[in-house]
mmCIF file of the N, C-alpha and C atoms, coordinates in Angstrom:
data_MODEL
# 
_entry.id   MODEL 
# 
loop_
_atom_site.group_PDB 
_atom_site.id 
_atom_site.type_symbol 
_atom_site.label_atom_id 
_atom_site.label_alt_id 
_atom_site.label_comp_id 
_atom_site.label_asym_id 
_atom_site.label_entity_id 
_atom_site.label_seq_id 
_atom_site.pdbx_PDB_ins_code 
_atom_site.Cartn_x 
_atom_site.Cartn_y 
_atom_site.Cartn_z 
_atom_site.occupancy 
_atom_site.B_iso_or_equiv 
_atom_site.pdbx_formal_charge 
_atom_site.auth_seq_id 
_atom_site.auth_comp_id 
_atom_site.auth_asym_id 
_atom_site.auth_atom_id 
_atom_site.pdbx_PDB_model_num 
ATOM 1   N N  . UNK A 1 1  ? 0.850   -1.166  0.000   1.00 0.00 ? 1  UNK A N  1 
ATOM 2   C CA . UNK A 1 1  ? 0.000   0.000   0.000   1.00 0.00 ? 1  UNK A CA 1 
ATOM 3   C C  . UNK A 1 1  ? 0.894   1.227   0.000   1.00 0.00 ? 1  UNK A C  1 
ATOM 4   N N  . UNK A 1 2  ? 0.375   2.203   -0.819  1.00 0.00 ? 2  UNK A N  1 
ATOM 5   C CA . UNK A 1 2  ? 1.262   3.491   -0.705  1.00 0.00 ? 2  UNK A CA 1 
ATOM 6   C C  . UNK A 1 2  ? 0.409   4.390   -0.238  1.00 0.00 ? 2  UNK A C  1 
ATOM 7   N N  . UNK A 1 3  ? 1.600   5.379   0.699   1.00 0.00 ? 3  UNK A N  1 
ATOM 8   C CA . UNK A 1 3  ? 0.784   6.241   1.829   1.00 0.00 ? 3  UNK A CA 1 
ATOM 9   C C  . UNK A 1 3  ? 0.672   7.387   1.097   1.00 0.00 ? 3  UNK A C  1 
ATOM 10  N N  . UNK A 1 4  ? -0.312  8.201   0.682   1.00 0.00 ? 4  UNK A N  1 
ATOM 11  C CA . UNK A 1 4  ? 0.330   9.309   -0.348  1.00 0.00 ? 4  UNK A CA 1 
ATOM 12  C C  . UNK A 1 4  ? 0.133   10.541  0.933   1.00 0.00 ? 4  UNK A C  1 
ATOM 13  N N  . UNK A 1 5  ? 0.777   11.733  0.798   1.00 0.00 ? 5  UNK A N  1 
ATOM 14  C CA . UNK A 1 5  ? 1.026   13.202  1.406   1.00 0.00 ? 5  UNK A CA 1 
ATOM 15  C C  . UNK A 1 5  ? -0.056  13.325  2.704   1.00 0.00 ? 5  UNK A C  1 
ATOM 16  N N  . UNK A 1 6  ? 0.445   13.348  3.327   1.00 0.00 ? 6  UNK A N  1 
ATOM 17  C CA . UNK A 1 6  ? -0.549  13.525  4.706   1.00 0.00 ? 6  UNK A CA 1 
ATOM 18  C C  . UNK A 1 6  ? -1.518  12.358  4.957   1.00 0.00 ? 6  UNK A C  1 
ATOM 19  N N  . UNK A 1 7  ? -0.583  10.962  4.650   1.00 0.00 ? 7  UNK A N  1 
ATOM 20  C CA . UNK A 1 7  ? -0.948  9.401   4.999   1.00 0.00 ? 7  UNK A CA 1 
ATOM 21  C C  . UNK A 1 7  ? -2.437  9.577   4.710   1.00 0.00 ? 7  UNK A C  1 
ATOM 22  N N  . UNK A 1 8  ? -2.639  9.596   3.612   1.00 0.00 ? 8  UNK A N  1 
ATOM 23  C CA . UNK A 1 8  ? -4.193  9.738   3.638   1.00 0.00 ? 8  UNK A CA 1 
ATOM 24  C C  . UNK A 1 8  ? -4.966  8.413   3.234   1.00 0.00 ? 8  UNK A C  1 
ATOM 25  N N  . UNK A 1 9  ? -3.985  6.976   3.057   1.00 0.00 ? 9  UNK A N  1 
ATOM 26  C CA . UNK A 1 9  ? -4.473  5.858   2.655   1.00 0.00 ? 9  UNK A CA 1 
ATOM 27  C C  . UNK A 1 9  ? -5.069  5.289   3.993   1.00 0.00 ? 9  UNK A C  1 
ATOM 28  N N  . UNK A 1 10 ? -5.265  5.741   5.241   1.00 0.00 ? 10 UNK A N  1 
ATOM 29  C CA . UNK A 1 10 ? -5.881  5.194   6.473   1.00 0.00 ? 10 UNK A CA 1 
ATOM 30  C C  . UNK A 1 10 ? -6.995  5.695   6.605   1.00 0.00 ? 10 UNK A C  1 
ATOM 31  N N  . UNK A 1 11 ? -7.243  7.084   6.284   1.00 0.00 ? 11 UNK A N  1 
ATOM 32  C CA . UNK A 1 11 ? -8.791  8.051   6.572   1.00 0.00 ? 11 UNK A CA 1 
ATOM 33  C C  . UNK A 1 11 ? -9.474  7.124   5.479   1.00 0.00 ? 11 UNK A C  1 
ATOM 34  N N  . UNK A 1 12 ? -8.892  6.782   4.039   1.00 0.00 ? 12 UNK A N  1 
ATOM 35  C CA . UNK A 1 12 ? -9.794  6.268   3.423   1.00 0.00 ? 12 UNK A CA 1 
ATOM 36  C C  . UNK A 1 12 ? -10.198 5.090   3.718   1.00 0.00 ? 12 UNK A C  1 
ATOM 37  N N  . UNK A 1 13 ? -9.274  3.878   4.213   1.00 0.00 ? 13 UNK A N  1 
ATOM 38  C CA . UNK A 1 13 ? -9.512  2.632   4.879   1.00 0.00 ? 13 UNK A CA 1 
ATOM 39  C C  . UNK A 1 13 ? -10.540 2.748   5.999   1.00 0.00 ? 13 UNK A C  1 
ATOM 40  N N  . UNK A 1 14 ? -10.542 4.046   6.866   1.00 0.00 ? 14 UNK A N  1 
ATOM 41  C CA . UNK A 1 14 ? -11.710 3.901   7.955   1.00 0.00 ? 14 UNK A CA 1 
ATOM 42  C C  . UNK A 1 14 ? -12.860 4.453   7.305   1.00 0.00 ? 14 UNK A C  1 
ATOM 43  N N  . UNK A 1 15 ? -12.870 4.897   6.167   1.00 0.00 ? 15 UNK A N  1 
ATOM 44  C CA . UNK A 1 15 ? -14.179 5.267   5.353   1.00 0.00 ? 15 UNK A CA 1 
ATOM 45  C C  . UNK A 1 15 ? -14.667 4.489   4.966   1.00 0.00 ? 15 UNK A C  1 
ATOM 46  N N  . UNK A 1 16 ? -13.623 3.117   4.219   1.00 0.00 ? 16 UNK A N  1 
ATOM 47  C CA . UNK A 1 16 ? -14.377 2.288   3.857   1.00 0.00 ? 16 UNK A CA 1 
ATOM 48  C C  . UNK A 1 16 ? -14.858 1.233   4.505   1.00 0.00 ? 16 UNK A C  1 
ATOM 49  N N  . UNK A 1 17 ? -14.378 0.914   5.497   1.00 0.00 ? 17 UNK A N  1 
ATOM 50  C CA . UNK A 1 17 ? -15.129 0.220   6.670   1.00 0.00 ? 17 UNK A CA 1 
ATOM 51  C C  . UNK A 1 17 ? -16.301 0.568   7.701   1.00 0.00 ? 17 UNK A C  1 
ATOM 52  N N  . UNK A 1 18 ? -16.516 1.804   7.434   1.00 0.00 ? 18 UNK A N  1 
ATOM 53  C CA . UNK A 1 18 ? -17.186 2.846   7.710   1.00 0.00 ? 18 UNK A CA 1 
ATOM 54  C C  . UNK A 1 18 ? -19.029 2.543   6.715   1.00 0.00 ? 18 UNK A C  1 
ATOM 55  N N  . UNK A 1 19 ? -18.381 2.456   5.354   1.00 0.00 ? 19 UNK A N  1 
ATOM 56  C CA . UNK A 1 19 ? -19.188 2.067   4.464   1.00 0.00 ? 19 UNK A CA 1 
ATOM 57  C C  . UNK A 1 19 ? -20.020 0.857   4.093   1.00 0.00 ? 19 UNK A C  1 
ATOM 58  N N  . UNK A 1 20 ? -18.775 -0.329  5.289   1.00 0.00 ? 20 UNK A N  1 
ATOM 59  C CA . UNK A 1 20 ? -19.066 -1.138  4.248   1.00 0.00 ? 20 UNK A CA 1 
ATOM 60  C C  . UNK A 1 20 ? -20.074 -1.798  6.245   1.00 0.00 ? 20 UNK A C  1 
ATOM 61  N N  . UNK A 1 21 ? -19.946 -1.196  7.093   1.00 0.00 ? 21 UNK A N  1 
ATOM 62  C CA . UNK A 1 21 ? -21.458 -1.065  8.092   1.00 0.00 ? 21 UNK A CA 1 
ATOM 63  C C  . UNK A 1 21 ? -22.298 -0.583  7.903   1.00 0.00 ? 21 UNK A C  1 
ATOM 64  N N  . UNK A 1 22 ? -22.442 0.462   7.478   1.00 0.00 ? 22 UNK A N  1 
ATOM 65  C CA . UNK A 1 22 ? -23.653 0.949   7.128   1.00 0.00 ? 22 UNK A CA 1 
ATOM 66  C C  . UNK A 1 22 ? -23.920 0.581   5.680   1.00 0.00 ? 22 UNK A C  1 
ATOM 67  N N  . UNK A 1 23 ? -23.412 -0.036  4.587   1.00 0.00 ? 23 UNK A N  1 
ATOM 68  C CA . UNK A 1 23 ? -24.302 -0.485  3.198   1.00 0.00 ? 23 UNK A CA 1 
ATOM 69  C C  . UNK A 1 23 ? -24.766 -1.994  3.069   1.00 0.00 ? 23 UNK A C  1 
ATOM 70  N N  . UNK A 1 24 ? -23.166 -2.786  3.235   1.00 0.00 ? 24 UNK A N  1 
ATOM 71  C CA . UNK A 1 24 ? -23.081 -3.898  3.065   1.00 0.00 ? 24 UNK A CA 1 
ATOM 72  C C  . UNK A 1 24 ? -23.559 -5.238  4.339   1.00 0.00 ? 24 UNK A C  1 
ATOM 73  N N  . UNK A 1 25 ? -23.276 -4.373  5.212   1.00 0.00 ? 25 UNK A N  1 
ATOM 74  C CA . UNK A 1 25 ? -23.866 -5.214  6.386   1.00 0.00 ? 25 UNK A CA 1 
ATOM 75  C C  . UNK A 1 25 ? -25.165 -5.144  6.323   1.00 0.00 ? 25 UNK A C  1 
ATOM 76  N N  . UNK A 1 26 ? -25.827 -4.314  6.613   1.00 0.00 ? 26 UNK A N  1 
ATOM 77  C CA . UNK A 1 26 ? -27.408 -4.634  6.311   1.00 0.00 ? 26 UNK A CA 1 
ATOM 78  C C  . UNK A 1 26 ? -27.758 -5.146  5.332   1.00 0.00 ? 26 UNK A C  1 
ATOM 79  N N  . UNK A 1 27 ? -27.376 -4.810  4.334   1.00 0.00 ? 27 UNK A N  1 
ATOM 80  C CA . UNK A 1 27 ? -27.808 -6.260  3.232   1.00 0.00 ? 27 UNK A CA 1 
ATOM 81  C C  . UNK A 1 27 ? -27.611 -7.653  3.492   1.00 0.00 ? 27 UNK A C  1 
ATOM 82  N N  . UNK A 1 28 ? -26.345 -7.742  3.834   1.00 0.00 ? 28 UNK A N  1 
ATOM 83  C CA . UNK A 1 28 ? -26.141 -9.188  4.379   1.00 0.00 ? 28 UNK A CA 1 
ATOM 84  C C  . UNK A 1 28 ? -27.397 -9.986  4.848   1.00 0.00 ? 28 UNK A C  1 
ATOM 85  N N  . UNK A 1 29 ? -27.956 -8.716  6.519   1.00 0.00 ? 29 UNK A N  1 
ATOM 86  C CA . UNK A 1 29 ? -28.607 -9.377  7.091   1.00 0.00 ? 29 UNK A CA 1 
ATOM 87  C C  . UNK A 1 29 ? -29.794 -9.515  6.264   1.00 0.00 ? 29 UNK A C  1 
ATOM 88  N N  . UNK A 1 30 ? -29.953 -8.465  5.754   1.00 0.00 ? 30 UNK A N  1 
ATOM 89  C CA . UNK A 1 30 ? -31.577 -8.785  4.825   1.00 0.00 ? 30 UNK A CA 1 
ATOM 90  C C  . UNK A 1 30 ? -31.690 -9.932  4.165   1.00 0.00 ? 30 UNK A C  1 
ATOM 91  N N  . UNK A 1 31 ? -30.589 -10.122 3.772   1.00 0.00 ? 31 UNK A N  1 
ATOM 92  C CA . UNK A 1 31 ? -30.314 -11.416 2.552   1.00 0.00 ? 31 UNK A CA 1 
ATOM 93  C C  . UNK A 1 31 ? -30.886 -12.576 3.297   1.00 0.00 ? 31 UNK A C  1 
ATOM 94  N N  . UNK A 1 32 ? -29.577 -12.621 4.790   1.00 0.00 ? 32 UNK A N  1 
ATOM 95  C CA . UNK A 1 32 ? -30.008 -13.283 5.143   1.00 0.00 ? 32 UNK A CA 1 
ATOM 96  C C  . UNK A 1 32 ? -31.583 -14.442 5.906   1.00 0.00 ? 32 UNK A C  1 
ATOM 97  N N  . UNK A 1 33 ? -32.114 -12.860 6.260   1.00 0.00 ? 33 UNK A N  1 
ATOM 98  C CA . UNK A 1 33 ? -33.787 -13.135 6.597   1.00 0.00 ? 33 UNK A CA 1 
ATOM 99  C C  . UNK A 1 33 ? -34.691 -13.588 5.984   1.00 0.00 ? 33 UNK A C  1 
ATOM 100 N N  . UNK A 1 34 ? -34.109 -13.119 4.711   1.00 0.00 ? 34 UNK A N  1 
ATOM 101 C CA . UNK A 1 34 ? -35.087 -13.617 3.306   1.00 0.00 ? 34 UNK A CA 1 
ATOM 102 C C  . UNK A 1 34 ? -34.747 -14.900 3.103   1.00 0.00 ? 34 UNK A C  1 
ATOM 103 N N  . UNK A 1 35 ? -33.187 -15.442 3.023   1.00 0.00 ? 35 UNK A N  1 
ATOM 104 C CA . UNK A 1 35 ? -32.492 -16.796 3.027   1.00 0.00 ? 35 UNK A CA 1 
ATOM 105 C C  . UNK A 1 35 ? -33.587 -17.550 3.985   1.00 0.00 ? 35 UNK A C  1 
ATOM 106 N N  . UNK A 1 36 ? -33.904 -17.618 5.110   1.00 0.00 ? 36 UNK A N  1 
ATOM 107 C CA . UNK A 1 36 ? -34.019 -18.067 6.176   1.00 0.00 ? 36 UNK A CA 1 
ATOM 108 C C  . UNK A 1 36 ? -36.110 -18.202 5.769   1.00 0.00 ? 36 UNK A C  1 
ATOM 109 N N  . UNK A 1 37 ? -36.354 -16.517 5.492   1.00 0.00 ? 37 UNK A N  1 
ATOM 110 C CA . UNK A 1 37 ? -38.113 -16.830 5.141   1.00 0.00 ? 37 UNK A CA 1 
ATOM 111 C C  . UNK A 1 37 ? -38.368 -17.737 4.387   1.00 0.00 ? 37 UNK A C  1 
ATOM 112 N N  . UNK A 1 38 ? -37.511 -17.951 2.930   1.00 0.00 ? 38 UNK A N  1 
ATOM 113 C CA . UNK A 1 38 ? -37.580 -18.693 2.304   1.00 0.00 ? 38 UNK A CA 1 
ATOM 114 C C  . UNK A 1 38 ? -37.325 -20.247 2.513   1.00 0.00 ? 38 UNK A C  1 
ATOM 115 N N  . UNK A 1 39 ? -36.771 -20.343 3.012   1.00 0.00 ? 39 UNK A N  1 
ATOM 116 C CA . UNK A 1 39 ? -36.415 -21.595 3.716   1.00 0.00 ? 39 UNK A CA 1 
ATOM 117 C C  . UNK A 1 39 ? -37.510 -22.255 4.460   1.00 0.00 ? 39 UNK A C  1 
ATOM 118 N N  . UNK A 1 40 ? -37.748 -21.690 5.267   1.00 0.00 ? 40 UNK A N  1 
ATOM 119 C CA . UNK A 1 40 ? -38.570 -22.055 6.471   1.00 0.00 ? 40 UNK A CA 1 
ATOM 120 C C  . UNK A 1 40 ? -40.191 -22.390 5.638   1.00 0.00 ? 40 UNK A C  1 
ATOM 121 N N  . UNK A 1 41 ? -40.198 -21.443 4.583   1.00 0.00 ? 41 UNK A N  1 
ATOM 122 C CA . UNK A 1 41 ? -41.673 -21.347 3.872   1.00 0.00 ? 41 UNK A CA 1 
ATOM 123 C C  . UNK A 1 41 ? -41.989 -22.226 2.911   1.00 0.00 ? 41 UNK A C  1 
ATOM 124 N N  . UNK A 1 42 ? -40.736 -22.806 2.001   1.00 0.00 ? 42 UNK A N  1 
ATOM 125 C CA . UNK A 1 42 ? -40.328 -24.327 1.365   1.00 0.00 ? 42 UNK A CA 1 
ATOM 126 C C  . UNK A 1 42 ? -39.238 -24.634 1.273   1.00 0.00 ? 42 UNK A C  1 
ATOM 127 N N  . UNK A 1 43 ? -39.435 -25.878 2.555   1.00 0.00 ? 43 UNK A N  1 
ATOM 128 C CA . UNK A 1 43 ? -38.145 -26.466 3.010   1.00 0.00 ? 43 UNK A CA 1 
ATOM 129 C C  . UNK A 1 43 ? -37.484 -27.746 1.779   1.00 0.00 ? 43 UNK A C  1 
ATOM 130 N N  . UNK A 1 44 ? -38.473 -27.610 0.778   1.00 0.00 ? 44 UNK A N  1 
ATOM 131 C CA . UNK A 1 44 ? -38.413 -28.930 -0.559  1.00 0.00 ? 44 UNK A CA 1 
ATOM 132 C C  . UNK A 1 44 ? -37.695 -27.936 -1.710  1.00 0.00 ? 44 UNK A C  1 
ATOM 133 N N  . UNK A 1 45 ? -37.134 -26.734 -1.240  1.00 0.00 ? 45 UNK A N  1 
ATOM 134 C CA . UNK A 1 45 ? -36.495 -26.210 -2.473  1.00 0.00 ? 45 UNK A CA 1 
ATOM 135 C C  . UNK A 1 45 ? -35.095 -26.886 -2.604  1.00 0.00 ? 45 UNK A C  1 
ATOM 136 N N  . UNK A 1 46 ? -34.781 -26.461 -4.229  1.00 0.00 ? 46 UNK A N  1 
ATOM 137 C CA . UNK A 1 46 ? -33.428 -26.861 -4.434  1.00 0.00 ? 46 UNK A CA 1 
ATOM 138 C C  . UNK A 1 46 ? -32.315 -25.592 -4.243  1.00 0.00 ? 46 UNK A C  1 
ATOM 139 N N  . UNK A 1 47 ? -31.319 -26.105 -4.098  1.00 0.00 ? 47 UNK A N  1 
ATOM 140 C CA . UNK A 1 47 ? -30.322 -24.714 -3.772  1.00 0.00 ? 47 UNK A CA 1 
ATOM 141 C C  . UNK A 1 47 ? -30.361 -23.950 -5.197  1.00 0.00 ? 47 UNK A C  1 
ATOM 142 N N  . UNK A 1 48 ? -30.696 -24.386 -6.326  1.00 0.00 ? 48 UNK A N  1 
ATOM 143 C CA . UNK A 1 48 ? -30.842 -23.932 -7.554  1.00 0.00 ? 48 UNK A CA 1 
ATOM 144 C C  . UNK A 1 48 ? -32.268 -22.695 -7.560  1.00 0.00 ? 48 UNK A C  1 
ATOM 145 N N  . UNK A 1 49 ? -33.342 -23.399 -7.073  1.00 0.00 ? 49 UNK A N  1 
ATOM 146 C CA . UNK A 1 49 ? -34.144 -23.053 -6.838  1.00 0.00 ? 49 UNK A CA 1 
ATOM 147 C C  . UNK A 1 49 ? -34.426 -21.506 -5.776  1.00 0.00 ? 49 UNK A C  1 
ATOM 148 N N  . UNK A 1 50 ? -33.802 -21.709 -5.207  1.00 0.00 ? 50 UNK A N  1 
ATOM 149 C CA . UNK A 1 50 ? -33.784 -20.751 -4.012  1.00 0.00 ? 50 UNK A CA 1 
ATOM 150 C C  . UNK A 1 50 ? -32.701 -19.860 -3.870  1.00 0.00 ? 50 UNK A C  1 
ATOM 151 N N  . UNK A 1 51 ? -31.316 -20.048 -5.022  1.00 0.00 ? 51 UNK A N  1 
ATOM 152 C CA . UNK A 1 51 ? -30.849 -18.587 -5.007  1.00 0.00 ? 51 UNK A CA 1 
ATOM 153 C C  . UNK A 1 51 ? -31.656 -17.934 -6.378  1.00 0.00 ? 51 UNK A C  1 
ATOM 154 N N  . UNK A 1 52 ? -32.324 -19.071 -7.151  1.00 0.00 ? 52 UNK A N  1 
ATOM 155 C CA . UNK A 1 52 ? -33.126 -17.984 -8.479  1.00 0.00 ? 52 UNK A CA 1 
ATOM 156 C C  . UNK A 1 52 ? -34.344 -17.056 -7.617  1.00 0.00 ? 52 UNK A C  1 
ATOM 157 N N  . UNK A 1 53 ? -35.028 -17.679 -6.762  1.00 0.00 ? 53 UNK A N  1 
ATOM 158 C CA . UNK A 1 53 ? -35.643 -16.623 -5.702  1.00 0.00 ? 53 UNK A CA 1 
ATOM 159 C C  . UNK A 1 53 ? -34.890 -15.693 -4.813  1.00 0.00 ? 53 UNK A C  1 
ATOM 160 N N  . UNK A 1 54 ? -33.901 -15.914 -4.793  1.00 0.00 ? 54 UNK A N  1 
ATOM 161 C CA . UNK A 1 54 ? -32.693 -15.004 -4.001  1.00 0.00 ? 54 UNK A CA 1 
ATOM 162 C C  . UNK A 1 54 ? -32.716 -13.573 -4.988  1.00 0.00 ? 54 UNK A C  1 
ATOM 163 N N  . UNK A 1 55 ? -32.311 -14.217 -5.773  1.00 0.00 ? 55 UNK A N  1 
ATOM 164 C CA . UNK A 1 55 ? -31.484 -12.914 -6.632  1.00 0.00 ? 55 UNK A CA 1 
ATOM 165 C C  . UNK A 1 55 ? -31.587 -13.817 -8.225  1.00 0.00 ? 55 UNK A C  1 
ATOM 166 N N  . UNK A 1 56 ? -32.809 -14.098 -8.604  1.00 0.00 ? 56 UNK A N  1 
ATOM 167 C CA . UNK A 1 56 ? -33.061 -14.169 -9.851  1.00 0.00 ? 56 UNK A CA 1 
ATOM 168 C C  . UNK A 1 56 ? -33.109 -13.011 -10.975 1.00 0.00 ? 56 UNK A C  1 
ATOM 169 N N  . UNK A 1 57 ? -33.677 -11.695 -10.601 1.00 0.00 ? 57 UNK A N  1 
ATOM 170 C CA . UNK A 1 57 ? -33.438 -10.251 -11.310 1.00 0.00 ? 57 UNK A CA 1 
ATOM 171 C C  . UNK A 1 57 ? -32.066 -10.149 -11.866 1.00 0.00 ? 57 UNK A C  1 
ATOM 172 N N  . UNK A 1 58 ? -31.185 -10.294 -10.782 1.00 0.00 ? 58 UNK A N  1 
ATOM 173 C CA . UNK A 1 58 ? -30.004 -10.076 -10.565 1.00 0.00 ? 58 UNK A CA 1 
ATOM 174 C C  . UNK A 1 58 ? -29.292 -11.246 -11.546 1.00 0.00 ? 58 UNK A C  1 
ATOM 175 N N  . UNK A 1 59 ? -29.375 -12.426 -11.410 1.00 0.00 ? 59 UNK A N  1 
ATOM 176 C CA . UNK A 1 59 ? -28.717 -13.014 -12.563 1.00 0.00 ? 59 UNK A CA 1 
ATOM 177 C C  . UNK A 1 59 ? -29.109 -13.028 -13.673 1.00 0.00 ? 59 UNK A C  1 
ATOM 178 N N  . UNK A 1 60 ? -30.140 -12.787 -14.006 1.00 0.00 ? 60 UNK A N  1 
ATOM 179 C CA . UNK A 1 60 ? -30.972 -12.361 -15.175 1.00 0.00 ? 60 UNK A CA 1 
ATOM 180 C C  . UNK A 1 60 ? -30.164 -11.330 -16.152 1.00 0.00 ? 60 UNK A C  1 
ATOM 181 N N  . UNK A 1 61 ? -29.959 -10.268 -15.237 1.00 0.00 ? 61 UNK A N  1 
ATOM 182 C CA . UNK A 1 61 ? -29.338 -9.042  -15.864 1.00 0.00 ? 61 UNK A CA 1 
ATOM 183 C C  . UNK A 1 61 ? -28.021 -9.190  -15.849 1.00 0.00 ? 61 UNK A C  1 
ATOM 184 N N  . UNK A 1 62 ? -27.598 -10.118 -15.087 1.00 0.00 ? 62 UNK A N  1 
ATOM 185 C CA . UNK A 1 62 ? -25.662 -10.464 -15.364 1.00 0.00 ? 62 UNK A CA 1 
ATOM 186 C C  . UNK A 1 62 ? -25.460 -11.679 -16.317 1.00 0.00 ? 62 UNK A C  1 
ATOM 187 N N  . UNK A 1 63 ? -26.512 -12.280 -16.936 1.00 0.00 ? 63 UNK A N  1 
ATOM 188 C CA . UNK A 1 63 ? -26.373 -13.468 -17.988 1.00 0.00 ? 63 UNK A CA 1 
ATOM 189 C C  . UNK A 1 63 ? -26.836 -12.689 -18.949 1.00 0.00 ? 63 UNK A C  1 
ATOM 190 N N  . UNK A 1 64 ? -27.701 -11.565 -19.072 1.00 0.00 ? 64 UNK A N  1 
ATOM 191 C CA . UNK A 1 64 ? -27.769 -10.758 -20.462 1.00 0.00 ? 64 UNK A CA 1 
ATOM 192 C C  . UNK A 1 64 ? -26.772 -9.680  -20.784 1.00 0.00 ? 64 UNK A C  1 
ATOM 193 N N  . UNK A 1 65 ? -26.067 -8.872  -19.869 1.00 0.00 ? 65 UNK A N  1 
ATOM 194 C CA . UNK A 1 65 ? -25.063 -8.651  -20.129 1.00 0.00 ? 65 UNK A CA 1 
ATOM 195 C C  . UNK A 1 65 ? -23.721 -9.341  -20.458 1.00 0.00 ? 65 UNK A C  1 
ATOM 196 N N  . UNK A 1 66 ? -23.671 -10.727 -19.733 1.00 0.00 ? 66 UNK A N  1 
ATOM 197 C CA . UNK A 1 66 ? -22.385 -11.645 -20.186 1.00 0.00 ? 66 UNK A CA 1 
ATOM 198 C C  . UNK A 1 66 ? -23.043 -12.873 -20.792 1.00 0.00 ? 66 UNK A C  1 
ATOM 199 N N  . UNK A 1 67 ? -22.981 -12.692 -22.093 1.00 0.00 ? 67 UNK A N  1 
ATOM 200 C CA . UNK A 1 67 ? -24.069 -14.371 -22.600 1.00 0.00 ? 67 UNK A CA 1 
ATOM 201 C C  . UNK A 1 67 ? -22.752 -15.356 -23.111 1.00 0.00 ? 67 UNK A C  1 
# 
């Protein structure tokens, strides 16, 4: 890592950890709740099955952009 003029590669490291509690962590947990609703609501899904209910939008639009 390079420190550039008034070590400023640490303010940005606590920014981004900073960021990544307040954006990425709550998603996690959301993910996770939904992981868990879903689950609990059909326990006969396939893991195939249940990340296309996860985040089916989402691969949708990353298999039409990368075909």
């Amino acid at each position: 890592m390079v420190i550039g003029k008034n070590h400023t590669a640490m303010p940005a490291h606590r920014q981004l950890i900073d960021l990544e509690g307040q954006i990425y962590t709550p998603l996690r947990m959301a993910a996770a709740e939904e992981f868990e609703r879903l689950r609990n609501a059909s326990p006969d899904m396939t893991a195939k099955e249940l990340l296309k209910a996860l985040a089916g939008p989402e691969i949708d639009e990353f298999q039409a952009r990368n075909p």
